[in-house]
C-alpha positions in Angstrom: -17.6 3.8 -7.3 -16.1 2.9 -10.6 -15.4 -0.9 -10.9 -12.0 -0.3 -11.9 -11.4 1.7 -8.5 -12.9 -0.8 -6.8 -11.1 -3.2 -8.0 -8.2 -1.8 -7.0 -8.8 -1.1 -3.5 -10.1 -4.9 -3.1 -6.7 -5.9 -3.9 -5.2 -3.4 -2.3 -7.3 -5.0 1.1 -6.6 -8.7 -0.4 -2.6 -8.0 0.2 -3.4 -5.9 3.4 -5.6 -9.0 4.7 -3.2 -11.7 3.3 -0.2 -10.2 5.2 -2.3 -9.9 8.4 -2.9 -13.4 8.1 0.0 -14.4 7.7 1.3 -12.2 10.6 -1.3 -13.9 12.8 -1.7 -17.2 11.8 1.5 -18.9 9.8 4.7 -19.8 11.9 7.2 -20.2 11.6 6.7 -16.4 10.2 8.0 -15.6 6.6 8.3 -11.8 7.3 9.6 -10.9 3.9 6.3 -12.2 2.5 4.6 -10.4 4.9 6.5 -7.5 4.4 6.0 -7.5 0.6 2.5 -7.8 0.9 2.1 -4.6 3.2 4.3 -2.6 0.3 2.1 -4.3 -2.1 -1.0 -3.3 -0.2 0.0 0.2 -0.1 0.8 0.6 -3.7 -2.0 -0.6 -5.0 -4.3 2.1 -2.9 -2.1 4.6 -4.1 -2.9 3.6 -7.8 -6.8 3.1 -6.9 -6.5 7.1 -5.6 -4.8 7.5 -9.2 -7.6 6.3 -10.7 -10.5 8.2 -8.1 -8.6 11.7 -9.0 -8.1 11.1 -12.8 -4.9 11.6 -13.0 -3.7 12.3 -16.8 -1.4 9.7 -18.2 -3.5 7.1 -15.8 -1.5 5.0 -13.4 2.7 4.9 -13.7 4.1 1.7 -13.8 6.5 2.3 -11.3 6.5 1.0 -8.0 8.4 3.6 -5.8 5.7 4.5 -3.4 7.4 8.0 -2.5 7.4 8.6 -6.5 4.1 7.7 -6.7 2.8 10.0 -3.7 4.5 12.9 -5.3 3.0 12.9 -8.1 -0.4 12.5 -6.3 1.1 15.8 -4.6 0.2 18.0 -7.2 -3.9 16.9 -7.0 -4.3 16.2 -2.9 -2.3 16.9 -0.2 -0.1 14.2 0.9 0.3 14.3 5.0 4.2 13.7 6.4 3.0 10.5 8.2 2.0 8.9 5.1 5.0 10.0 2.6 7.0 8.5 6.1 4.9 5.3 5.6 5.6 4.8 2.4 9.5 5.8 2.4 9.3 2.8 5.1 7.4 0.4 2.9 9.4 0.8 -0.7 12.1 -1.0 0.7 9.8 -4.2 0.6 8.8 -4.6 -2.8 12.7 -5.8 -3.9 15.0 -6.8 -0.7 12.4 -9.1 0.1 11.7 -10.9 -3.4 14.4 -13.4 -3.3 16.0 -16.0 -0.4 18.8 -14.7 2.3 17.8 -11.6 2.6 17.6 -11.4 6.8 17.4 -7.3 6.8 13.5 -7.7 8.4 12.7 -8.6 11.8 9.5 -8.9 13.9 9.4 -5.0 15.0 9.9 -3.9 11.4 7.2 -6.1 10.1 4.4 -5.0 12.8 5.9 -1.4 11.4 5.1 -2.4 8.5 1.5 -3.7 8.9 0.8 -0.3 10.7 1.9 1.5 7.6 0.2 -0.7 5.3 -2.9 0.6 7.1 -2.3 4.1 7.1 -2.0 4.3 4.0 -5.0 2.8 3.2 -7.2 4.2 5.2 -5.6 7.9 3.9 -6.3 6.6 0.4 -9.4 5.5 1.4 -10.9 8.9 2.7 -9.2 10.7 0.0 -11.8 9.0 -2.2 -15.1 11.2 -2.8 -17.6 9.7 0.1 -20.2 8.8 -2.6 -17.7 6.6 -4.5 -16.8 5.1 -0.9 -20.2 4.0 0.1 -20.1 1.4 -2.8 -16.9 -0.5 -1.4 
């Protein structure tokens, strides 16, 4: 796989694992941070896939995940599950930057961790298998 891909997809795991952790491990839970970090996670395998199809114009610097999806659209098919994921992540990556936000709770985070996953794993097999044996 090219490094660049790969480095992607390790961080797009690193926010995936971080926010897994933190679901698991910290309490009292921040689940804004954990929350971000899902939305984070997503994003950045959305961009690896990007870089996989070559994409013209290379990765937008955007962070709308439904944006980011339909443009992917035009290359691979983008199942309804995963453009519903990722409507249900974007949220994360601003009401949850900044203190007194309270609009996430403990079902919407597990939601979210789900999500996270989805989309990664899509992304993931959307990859050509012989660039995905070198992750």
């Amino acid at each position: 796989m090219d490094e660049i891909i790969a480095a992607w997809l390790a961080y797009a795991d690193a926010d995936y694992m971080t926010a897994a952790f933190l679901y698991e491990k910290q309490h009292p839970r921040q689940l804004e941070i954990i929350c971000y970090h899902c939305q984070q996670a997503a994003e950045k395998a959305i961009k690896a896939l990007y870089l996989a199809l070559g994409i013209p114009g290379g990765i937008p610097r955007k962070h709308d995940l439904a944006f980011l999806l339909q443009q992917l659209s035009a290359m691979v098919v983008v199942p309804q599950r995963i453009e519903n994921a990722a409507m249900r992540l974007d949220p994360y990556a601003i009401i949850v930057r900044y203190p007194g936000d309270d609009r996430v709770d403990e079902f919407l985070t597990k939601n979210a961790l789900e999500q996270a996953k989805e989309v990664l794993d899509w992304v993931k097999k959307q990859i050509p298998q012989s660039d995905a044996s070198d992750t």
